[in-house]
C-alpha positions in Angstrom: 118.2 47.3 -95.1 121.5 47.1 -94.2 123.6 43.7 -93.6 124.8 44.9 -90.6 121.7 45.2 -88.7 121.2 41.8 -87.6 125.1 42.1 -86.4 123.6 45.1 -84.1 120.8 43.8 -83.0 122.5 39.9 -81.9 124.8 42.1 -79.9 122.5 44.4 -78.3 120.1 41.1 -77.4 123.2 39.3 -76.2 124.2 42.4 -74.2 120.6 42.6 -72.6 120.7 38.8 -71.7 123.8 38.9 -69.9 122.8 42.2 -67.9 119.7 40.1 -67.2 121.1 37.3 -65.8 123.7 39.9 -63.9 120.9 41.1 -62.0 118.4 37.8 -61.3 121.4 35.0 -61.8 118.2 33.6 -63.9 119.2 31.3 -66.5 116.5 31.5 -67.7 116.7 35.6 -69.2 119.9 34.4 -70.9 117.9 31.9 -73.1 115.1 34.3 -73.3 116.9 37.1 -75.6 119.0 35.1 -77.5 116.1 33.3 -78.5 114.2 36.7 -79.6 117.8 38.0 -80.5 118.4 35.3 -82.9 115.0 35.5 -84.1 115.0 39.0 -84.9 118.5 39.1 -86.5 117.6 35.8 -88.6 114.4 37.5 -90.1 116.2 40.8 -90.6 118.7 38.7 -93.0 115.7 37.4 -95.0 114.8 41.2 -95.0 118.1 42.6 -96.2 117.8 39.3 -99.2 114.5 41.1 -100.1 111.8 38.0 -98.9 108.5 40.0 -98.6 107.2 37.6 -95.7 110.5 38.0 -93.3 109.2 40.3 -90.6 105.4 37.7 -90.8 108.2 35.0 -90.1 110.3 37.6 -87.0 106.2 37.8 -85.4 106.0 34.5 -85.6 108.5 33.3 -84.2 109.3 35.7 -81.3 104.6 36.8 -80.9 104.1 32.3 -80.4 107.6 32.3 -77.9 106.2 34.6 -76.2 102.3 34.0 -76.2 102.3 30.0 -75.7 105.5 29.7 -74.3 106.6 32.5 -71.5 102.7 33.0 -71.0 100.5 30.0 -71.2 102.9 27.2 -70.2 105.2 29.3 -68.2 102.1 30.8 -66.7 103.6 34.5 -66.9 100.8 37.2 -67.6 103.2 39.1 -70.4 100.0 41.7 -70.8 99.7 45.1 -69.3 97.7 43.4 -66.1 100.5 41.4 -65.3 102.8 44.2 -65.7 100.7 45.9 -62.7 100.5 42.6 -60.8 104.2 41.6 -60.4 105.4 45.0 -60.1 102.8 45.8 -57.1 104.1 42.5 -55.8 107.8 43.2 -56.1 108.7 40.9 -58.8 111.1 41.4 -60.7 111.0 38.3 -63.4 109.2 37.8 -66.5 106.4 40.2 -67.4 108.2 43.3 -65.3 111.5 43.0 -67.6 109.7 41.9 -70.6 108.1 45.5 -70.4 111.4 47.6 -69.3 113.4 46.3 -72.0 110.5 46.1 -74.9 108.2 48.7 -74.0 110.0 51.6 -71.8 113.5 51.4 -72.2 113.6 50.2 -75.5 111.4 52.9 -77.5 114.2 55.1 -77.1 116.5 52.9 -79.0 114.4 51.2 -81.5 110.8 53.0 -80.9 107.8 50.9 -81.5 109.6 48.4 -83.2 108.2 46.1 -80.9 104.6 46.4 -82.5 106.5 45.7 -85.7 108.2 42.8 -84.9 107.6 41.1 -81.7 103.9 41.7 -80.8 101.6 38.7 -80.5 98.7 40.5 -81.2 99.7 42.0 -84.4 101.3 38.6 -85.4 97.9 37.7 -86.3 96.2 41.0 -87.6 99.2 41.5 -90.1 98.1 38.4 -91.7 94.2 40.1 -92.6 93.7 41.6 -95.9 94.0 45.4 -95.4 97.8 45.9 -94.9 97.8 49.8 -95.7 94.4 51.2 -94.3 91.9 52.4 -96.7 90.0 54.5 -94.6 91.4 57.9 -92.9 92.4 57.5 -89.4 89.5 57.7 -86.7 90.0 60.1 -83.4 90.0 57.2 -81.1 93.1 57.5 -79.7 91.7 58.3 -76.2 90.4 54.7 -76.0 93.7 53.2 -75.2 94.2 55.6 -72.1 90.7 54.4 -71.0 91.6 50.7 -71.5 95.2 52.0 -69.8 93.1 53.2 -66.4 91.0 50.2 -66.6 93.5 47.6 -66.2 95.7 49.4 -63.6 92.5 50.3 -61.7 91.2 46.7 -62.0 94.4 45.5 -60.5 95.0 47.4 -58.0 91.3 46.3 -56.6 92.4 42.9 -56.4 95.1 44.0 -54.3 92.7 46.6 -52.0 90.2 43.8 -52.0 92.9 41.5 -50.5 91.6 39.0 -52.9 92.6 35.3 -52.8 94.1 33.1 -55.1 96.3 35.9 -57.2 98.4 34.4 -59.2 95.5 32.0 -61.0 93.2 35.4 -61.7 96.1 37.2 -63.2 96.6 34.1 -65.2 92.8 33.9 -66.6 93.3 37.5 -67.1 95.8 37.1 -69.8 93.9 34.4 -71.6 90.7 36.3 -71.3 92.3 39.3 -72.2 94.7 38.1 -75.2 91.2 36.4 -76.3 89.5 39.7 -76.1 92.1 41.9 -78.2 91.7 39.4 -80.9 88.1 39.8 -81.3 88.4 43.4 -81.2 91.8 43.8 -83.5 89.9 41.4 -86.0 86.7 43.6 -85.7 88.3 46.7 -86.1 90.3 45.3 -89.2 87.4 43.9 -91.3 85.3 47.2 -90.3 87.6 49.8 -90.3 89.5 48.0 -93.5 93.1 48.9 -91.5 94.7 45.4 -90.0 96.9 48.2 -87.5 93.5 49.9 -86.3 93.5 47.9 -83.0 97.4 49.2 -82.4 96.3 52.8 -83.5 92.8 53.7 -80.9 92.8 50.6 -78.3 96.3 48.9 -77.5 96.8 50.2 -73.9 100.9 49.2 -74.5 100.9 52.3 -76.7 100.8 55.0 -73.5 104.3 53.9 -73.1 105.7 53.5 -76.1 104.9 56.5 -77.9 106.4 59.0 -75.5 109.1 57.1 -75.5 109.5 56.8 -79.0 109.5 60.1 -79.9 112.9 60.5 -78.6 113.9 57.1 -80.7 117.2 56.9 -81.8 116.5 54.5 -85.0 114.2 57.0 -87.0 112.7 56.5 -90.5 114.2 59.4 -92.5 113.7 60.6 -96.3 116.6 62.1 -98.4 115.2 65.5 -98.9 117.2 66.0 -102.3 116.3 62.6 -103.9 112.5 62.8 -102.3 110.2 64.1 -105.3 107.1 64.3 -103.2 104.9 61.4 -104.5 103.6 60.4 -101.7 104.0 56.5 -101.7 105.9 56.1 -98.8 102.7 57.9 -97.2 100.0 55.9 -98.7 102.1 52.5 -98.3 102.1 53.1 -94.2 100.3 51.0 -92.1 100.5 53.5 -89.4 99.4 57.0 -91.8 102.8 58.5 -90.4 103.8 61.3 -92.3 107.2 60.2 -94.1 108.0 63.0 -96.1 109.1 65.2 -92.7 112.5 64.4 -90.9 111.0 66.4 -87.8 109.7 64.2 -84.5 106.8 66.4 -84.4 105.8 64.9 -87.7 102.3 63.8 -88.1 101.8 60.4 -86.5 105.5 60.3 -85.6 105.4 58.3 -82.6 103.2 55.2 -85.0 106.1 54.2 -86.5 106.7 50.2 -86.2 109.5 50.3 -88.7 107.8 47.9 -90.8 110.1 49.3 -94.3 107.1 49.4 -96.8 108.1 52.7 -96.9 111.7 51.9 -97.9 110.8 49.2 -100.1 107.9 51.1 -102.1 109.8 54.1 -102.1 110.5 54.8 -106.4 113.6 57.5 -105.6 115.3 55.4 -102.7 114.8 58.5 -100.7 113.9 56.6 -97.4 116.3 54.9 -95.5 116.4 53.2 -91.5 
């Protein structure tokens, strides 16, 4: 990886924080993404000096910041539910932003690089066993759209039902639901032998990061004329993403978390970021 990355990607987080503050004269926002800026750019300097745990360490630091500290003590639903809640309500603070810049602006710049990186969930399921999956991939993607409708369907009923006390039952939602997508990603890992299985049928984040990613302008690509076809980069994805095509439409395309086993298990140096 490139030295320079972390240069970029202080900037851009330094450039979001001050648009942020721009628009809600929050000061909060301004501590918010240099925190994760800094974060990010510090493990991505472990990365470029070759430490094989940097991007654990980038989960860590930005998944718990986010999980314990915007969303059980700041009492901010960061999940999809509160996404619905705040943004039927007309807030625009925490969980609204957190999903603009992370999760629908952001795949166009850096794709799914949240799941790779930032994602509180996947901060724990990249510490299981079964880091490239060892079964083929399952059909399931429909369940995430299902789990998609749920939630937005759920919430909006709380708001047709006019029922009381909102902001607590959005709160227990995100406890009960972070506590629920750690039973299933654990599940799904130990049975299905894939720690990404839970990001790849059932995350209900991924109906808007994958369109969005498609169109991502930091891509995985190979170097077709140093490339001898072995297929390693293939078999070392967590996300079965077909490496060995520059095109979007390539198979699995929008999976990418830019996680780099490709890059670093590649024998030819034929993929770069």
């Amino acid at each position: 990886m490139d030295i320079k990355a972390p240069i970029v990607m202080e900037i851009i987080f330094i450039a979001v924080a001050g648009l942020m503050y721009a628009l809600t004269s929050n000061t909060f926002f301004i501590f918010n993404f240099l925190y994760i800026g800094t974060a990010i750019s510090a493990g991505l300097i472990l990365m470029a000096r070759g430490n094989r745990y940097a991007r654990n360490v980038i989960l860590l630091a930005v998944g718990s910041y986010i999980l314990f500290y915007v969303g059980i003590l700041g009492h901010e639903n960061m999940l999809m539910s509160g996404f619905w809640y705040y943004l039927f309500l007309g807030v625009f603070e925490a969980a609204v932003i957190h999903f603009l810049v992370a999760k629908i602006a952001g795949p166009f710049l850096f794709g799914r690089g949240w799941c790779g990186y930032a994602c509180w969930i996947a901060m724990v399921l990249d510490l299981l066993p079964y880091r490239v999956a060892q079964n083929p991939k399952k059909n399931w993607g429909y369940v995430r759209y299902v789990l998609f409708t749920v939630i937005l369907l759920a919430v909006s009923a709380l708001f047709i039902l006019k029922v009381t006390d909102l902001d607590l039952i959005i709160f227990y939602m995100f406890i009960a639901g972070n506590a629920v997508y750690y039973v299933i990603g654990i599940a799904l890992a130990y049975l299905l032998k894939d720690n990404r299985a839970f990001c790849k049928y059932v995350c209900p984040i991924t109906v808007f990061l994958k369109p969005a990613s498609y169109f991502s302008l930091i891509r995985v690509k190979v170097d077709e004329s140093r490339c001898v076809d072995c297929g390693v980069c293939i078999q070392k994805c967590p996300m079965n993403v077909n490496l060995v095509d520059n095109a979007r439409s390539r198979e699995n395309g929008t999976e990418c978390i830019l996680c780099t086993e490709c890059i670093k298990n590649c024998p030819k140096n034929a993929v770069k970021l």
